[in-house]
The first five atom37 places (N, CA, C, CB, O) and aatype in JSON, in Angstrom:
{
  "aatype": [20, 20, 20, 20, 20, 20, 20, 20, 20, 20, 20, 20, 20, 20, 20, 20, 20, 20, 20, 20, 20, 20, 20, 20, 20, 20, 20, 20, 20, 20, 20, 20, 20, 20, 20, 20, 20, 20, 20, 20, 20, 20, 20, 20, 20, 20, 20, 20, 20, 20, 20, 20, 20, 20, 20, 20, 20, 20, 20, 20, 20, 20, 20, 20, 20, 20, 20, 20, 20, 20, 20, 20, 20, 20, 20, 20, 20, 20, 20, 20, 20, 20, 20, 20, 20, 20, 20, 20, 20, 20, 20, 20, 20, 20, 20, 20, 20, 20, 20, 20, 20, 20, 20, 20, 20, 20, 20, 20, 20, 20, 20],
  "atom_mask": [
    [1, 1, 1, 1, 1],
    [1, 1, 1, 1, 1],
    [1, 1, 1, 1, 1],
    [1, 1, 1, 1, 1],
    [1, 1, 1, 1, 1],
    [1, 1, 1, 1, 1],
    [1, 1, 1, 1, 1],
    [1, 1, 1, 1, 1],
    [1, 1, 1, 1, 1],
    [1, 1, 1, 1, 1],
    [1, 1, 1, 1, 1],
    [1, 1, 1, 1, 1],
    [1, 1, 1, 1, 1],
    [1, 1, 1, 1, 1],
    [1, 1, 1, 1, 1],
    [1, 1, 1, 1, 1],
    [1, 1, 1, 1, 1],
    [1, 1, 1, 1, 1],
    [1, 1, 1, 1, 1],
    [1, 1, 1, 1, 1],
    [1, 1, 1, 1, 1],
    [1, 1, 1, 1, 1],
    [1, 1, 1, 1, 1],
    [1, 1, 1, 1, 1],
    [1, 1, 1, 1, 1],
    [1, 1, 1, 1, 1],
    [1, 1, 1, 1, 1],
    [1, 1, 1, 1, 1],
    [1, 1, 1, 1, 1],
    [1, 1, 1, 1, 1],
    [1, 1, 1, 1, 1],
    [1, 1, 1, 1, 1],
    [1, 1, 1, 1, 1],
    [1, 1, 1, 1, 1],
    [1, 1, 1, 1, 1],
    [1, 1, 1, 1, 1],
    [1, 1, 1, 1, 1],
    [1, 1, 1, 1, 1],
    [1, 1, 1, 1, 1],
    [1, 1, 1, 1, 1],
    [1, 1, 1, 1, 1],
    [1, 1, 1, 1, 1],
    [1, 1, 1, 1, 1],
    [1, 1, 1, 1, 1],
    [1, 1, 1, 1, 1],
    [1, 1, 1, 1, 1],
    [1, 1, 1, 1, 1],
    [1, 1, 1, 1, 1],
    [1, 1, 1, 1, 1],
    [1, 1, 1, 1, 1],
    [1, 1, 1, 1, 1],
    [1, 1, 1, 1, 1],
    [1, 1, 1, 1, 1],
    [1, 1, 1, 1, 1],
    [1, 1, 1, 1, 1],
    [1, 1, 1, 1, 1],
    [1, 1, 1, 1, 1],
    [1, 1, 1, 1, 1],
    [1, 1, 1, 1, 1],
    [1, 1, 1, 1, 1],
    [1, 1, 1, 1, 1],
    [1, 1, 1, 1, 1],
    [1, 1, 1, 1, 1],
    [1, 1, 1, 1, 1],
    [1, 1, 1, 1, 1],
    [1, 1, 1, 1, 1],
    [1, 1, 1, 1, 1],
    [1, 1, 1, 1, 1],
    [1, 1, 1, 1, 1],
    [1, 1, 1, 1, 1],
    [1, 1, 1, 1, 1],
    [1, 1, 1, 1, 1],
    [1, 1, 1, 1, 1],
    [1, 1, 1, 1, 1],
    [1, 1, 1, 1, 1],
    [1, 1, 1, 1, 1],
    [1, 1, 1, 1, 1],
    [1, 1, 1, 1, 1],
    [1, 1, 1, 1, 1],
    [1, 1, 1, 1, 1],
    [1, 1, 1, 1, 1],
    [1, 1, 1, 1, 1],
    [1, 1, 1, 1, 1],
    [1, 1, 1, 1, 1],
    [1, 1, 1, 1, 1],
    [1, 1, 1, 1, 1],
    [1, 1, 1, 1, 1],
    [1, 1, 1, 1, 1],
    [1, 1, 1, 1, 1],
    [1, 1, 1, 1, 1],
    [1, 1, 1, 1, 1],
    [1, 1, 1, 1, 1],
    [1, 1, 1, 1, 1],
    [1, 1, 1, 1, 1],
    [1, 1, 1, 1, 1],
    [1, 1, 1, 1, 1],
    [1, 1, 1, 1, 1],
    [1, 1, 1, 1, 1],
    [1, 1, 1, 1, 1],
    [1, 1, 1, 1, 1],
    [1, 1, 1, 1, 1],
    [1, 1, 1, 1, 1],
    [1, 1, 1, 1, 1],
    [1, 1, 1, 1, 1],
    [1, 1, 1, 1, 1],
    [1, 1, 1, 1, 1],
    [1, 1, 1, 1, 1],
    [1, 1, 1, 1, 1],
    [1, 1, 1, 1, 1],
    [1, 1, 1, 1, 1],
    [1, 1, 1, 1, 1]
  ],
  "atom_positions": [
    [[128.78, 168.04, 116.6], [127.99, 169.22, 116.9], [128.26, 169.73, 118.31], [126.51, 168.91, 116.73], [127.78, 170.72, 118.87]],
    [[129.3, 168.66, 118.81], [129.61, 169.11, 120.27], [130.08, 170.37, 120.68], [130.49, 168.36, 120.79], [130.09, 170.83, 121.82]],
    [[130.45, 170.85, 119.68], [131.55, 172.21, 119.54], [130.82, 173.17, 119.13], [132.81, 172.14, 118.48], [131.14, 173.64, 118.04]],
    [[130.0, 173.59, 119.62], [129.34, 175.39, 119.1], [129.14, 176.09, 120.06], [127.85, 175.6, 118.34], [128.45, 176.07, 121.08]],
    [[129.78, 176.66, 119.64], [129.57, 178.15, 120.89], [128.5, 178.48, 121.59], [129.66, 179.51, 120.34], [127.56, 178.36, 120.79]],
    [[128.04, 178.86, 122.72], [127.03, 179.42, 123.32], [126.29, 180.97, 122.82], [127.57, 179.46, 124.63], [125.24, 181.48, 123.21]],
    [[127.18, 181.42, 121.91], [126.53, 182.19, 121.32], [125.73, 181.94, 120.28], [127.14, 182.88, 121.09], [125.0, 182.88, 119.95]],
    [[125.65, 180.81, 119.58], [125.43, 180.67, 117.94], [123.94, 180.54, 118.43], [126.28, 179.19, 116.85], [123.62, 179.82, 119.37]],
    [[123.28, 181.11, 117.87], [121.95, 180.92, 117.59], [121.12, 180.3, 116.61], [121.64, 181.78, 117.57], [119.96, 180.03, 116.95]],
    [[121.41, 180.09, 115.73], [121.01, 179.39, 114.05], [122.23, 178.56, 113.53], [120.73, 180.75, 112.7], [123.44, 178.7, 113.65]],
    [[121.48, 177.69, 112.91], [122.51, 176.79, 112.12], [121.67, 176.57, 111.28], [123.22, 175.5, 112.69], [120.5, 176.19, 111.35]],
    [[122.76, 177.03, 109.93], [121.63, 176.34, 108.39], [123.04, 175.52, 107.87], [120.76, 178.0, 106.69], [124.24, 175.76, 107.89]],
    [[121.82, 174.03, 107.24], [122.56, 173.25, 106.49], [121.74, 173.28, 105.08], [122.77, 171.82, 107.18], [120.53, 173.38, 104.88]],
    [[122.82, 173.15, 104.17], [122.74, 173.09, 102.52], [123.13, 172.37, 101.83], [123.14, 173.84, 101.9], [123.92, 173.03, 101.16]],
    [[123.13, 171.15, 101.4], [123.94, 170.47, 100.9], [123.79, 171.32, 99.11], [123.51, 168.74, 101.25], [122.89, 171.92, 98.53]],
    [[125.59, 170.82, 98.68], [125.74, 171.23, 97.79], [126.48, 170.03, 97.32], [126.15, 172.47, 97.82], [126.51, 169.07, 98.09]],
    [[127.14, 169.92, 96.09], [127.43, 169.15, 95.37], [129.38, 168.53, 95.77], [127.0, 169.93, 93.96], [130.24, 167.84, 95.23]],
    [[129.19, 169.35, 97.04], [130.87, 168.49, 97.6], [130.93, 168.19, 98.83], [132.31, 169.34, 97.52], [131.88, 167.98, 99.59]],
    [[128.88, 168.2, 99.07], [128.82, 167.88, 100.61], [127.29, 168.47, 101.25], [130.26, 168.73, 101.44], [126.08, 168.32, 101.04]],
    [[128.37, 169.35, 102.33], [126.78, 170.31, 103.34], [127.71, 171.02, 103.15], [125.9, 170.1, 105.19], [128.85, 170.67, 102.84]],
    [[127.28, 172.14, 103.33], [127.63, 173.8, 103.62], [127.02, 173.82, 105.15], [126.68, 175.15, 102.36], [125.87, 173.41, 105.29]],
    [[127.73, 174.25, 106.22], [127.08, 174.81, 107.93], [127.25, 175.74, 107.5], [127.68, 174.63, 109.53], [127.89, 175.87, 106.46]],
    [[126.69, 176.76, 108.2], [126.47, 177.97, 108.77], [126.06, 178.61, 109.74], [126.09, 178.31, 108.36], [124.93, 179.07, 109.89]],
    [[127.32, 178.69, 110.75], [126.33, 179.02, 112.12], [126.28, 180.89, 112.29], [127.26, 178.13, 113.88], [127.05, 181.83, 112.07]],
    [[125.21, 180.76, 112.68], [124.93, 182.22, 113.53], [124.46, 182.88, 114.33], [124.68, 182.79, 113.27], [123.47, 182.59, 115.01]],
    [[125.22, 184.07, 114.39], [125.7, 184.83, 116.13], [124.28, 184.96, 115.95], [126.95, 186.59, 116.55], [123.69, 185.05, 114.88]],
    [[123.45, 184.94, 117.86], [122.65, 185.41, 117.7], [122.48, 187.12, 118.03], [122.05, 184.57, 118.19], [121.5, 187.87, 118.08]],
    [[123.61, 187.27, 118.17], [123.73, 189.54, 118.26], [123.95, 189.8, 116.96], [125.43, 190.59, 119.29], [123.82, 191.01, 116.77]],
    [[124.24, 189.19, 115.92], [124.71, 189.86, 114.58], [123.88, 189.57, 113.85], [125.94, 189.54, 113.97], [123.31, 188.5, 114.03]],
    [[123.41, 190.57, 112.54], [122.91, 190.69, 111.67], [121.91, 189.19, 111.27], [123.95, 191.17, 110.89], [122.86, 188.42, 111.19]],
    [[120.74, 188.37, 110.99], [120.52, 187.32, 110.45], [121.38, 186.52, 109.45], [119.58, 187.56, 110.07], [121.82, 185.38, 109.56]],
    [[121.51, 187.37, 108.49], [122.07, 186.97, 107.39], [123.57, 186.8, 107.29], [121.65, 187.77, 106.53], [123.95, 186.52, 106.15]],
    [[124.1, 186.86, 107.81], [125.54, 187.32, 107.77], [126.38, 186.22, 109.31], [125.52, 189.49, 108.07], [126.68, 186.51, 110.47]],
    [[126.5, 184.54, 108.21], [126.91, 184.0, 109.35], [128.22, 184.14, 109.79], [126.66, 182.85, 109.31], [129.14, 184.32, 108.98]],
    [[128.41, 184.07, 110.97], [130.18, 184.02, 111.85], [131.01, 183.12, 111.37], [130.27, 183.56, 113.5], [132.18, 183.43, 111.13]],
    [[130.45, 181.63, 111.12], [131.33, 180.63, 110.49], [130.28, 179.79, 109.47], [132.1, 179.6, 111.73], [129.06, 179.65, 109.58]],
    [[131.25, 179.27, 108.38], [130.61, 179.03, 107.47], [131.77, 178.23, 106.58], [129.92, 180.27, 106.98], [132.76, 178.69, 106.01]],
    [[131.31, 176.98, 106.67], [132.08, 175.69, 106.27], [131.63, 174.53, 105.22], [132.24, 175.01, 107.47], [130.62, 173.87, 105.5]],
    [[132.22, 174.29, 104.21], [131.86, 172.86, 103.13], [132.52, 171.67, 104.23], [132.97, 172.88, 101.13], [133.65, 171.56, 104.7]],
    [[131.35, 170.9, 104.41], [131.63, 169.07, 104.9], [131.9, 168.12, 103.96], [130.37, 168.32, 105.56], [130.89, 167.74, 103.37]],
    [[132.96, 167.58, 103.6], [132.5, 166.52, 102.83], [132.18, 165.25, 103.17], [133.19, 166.37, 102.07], [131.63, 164.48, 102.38]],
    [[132.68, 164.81, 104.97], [132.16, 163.4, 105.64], [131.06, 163.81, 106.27], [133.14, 162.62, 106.7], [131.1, 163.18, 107.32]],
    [[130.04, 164.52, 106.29], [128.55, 165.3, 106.96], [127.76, 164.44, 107.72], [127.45, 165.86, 105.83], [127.06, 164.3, 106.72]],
    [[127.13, 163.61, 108.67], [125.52, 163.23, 108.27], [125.32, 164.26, 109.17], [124.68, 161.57, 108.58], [125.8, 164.81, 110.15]],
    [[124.4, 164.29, 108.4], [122.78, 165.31, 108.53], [122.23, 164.75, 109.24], [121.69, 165.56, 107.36], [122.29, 165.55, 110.17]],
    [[121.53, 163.7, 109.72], [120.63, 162.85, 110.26], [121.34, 162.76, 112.04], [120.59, 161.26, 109.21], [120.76, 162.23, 112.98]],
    [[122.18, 163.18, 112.06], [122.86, 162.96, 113.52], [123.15, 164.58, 113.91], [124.5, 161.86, 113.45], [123.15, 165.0, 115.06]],
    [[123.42, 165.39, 112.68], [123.59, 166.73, 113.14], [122.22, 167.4, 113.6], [124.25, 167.54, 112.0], [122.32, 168.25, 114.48]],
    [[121.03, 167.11, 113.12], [120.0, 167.33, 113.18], [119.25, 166.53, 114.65], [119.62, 167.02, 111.85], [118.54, 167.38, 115.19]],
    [[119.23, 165.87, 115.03], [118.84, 164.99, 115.75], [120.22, 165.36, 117.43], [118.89, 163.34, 114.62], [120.15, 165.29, 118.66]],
    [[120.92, 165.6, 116.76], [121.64, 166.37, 118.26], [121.12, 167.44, 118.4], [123.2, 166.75, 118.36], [120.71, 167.49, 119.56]],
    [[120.86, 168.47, 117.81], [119.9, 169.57, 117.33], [118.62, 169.67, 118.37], [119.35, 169.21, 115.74], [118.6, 170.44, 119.32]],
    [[117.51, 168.71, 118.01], [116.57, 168.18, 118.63], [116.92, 168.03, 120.17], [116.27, 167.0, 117.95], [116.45, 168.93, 120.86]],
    [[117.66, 167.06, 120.85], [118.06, 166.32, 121.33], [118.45, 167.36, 122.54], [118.88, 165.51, 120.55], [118.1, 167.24, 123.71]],
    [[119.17, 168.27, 122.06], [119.75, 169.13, 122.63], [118.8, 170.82, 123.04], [120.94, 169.17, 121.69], [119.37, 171.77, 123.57]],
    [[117.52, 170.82, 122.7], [116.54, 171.62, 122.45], [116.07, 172.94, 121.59], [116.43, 171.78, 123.31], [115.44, 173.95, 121.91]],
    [[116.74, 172.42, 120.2], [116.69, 173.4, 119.45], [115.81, 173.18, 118.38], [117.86, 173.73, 119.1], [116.07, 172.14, 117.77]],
    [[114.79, 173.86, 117.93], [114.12, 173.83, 116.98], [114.25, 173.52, 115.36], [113.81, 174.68, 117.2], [115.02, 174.22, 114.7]],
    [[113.69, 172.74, 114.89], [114.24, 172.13, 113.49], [113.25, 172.6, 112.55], [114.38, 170.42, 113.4], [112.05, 172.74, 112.81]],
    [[113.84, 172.84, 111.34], [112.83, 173.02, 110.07], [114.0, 171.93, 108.97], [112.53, 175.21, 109.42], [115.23, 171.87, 109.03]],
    [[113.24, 171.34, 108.24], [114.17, 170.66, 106.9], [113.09, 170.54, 105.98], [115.0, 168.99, 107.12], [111.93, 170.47, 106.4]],
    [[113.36, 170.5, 104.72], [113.14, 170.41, 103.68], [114.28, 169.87, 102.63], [112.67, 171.48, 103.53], [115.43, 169.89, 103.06]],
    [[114.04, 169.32, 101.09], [115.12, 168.86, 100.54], [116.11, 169.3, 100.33], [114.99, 168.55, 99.79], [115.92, 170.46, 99.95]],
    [[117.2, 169.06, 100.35], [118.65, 169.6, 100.44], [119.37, 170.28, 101.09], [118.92, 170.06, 99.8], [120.56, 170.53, 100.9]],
    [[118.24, 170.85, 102.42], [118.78, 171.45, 103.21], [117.95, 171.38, 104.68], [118.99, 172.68, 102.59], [116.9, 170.74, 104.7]],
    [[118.5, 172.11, 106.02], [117.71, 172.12, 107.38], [118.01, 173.71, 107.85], [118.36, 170.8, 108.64], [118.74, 174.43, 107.16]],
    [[117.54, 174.07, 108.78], [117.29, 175.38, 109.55], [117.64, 174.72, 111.39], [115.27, 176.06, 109.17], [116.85, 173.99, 111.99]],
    [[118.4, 175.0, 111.72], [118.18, 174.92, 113.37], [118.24, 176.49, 113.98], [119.57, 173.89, 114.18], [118.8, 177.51, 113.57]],
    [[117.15, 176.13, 115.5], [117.3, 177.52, 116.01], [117.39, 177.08, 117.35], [116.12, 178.63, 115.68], [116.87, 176.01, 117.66]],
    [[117.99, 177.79, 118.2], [117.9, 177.61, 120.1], [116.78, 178.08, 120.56], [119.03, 178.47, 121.07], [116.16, 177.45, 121.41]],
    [[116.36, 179.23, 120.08], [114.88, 179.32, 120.4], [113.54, 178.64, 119.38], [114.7, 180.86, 120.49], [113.54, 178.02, 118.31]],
    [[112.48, 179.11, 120.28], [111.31, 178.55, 119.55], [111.09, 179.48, 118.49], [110.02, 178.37, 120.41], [111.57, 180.6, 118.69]],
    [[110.33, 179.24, 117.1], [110.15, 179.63, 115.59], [109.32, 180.08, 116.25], [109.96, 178.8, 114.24], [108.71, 179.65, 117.23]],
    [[109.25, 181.45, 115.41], [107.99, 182.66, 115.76], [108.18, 183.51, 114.36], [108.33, 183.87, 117.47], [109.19, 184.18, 114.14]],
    [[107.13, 183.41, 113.52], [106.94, 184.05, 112.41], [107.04, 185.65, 112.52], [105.72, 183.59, 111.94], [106.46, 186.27, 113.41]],
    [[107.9, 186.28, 111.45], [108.05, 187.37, 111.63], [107.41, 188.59, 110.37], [109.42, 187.29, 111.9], [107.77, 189.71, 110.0]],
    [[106.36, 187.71, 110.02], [105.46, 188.29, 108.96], [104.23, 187.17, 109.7], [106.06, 188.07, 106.96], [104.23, 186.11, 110.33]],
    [[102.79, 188.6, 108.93], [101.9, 187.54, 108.57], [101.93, 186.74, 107.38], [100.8, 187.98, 108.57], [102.75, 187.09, 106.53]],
    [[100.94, 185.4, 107.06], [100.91, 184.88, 106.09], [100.55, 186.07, 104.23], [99.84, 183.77, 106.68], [100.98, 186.08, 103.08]],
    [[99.73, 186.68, 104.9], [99.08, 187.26, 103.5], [100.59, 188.13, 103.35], [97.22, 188.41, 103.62], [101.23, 188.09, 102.3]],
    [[101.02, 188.85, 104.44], [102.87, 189.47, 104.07], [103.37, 188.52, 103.26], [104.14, 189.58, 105.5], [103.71, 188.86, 102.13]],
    [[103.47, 187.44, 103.59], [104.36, 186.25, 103.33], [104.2, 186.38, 101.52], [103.68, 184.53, 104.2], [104.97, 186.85, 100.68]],
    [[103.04, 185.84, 101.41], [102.23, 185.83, 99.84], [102.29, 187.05, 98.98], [100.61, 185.63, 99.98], [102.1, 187.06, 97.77]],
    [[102.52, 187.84, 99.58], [102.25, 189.23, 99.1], [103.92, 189.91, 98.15], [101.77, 190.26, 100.8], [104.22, 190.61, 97.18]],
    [[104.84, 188.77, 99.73], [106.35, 189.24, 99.12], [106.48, 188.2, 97.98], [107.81, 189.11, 100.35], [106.88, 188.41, 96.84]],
    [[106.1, 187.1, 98.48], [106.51, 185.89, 97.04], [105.76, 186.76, 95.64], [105.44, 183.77, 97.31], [106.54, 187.29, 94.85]],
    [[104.61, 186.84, 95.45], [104.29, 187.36, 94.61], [105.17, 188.68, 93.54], [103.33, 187.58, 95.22], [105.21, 188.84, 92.32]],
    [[105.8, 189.46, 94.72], [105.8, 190.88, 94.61], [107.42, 190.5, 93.79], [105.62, 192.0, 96.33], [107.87, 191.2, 92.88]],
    [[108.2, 189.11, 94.41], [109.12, 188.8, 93.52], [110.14, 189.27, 95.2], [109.14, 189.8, 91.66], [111.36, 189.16, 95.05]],
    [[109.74, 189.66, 96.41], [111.02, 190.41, 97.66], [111.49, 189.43, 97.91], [110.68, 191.2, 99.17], [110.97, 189.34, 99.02]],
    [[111.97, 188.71, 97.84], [113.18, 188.03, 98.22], [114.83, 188.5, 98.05], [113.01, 186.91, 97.55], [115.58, 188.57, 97.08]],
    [[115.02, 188.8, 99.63], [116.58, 188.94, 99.55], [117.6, 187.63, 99.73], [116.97, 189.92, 100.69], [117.31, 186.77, 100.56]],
    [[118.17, 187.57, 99.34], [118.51, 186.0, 99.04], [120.07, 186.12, 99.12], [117.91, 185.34, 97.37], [120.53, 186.56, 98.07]],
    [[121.07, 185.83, 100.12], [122.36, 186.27, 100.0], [122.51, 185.18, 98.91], [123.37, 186.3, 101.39], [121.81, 184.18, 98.77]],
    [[124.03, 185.75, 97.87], [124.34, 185.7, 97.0], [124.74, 183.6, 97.08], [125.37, 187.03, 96.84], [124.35, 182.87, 96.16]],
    [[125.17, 183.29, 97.77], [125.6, 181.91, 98.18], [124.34, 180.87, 98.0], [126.14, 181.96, 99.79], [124.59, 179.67, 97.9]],
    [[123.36, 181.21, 97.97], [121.78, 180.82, 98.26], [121.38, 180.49, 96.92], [120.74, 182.09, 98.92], [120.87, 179.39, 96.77]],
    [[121.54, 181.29, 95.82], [120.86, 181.47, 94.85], [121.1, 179.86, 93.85], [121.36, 182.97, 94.24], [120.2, 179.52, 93.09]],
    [[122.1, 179.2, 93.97], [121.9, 177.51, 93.5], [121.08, 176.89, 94.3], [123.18, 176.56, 93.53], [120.94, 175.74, 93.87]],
    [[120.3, 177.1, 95.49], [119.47, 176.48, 95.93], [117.9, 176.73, 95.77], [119.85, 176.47, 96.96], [116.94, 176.16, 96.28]],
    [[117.97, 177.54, 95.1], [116.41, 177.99, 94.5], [115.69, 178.61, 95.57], [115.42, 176.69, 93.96], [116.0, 178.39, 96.74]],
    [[114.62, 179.47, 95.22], [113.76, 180.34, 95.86], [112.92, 179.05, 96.38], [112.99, 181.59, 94.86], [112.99, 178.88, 97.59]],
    [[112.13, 178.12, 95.65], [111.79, 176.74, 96.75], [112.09, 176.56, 97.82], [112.17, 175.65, 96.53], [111.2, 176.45, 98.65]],
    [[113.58, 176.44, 98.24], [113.76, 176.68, 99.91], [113.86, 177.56, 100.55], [114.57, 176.29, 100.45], [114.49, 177.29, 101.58]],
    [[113.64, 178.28, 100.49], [113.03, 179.85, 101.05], [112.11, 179.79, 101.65], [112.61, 180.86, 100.18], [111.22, 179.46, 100.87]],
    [[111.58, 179.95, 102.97], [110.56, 179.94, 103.42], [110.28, 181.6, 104.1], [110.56, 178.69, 104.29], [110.32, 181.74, 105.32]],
    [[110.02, 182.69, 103.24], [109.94, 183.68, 103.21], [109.59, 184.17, 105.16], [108.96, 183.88, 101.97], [110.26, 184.89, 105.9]],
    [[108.59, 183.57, 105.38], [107.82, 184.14, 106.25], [108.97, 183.66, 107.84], [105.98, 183.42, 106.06], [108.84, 184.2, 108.94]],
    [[109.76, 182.82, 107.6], [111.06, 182.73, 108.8], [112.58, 183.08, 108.27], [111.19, 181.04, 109.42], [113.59, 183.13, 108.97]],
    [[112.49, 183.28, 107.05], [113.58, 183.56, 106.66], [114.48, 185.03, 106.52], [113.41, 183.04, 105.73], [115.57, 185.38, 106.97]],
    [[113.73, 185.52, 105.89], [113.77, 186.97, 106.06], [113.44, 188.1, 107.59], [112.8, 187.25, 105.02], [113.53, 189.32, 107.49]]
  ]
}
């Protein structure tokens, strides 16, 4: 994890079925739309995450996958927004996402 740019702002991990998927991203460009974006097949998670930490970046995980950020998490909806989009079915979900189910979605930091 020694190697990331001073620009990258986010890192999402995914494991998929030939590993993790990274994804890092710019923090000037678009959310969704990462700069680099790589299958691991020798990965741990548990050390990528924990340098993460370590290093002062904010963590979210859940099963099969993690969220890192350089800054601190600050919700960009309220909750009843939040509920309102799950309900309503808004989820934009880039196309790569969609084997990981709307479950890891956490609408209200994700979007």
């Amino acid at each position: 994890m020694a190697d990331i740019p001073a620009n990258i702002a986010r890192i999402d991990f995914h494991q998929v079925a030939s590993g993790w998927v990274v994804a890092k991203f710019n923090k000037l460009e678009r959310a969704y739309i990462p700069v680099c974006r790589e299958t691991r097949t020798d990965f741990d998670i548990d050390a990528a995450l924990s340098w993460c930490r370590e290093h002062g970046w904010a963590v979210r995980e859940w099963p099969g996958g993690a969220r890192a950020w350089k800054s601190t998490i600050e919700p960009v909806r309220s909750a009843s927004q939040a509920e309102r989009m799950r309900k309503d079915g808004l989820l934009l979900v880039p196309a790569e996402w969609v084997e990981l189910g709307y479950s890891n979605i956490d609408i209200k930091y994700d979007l």
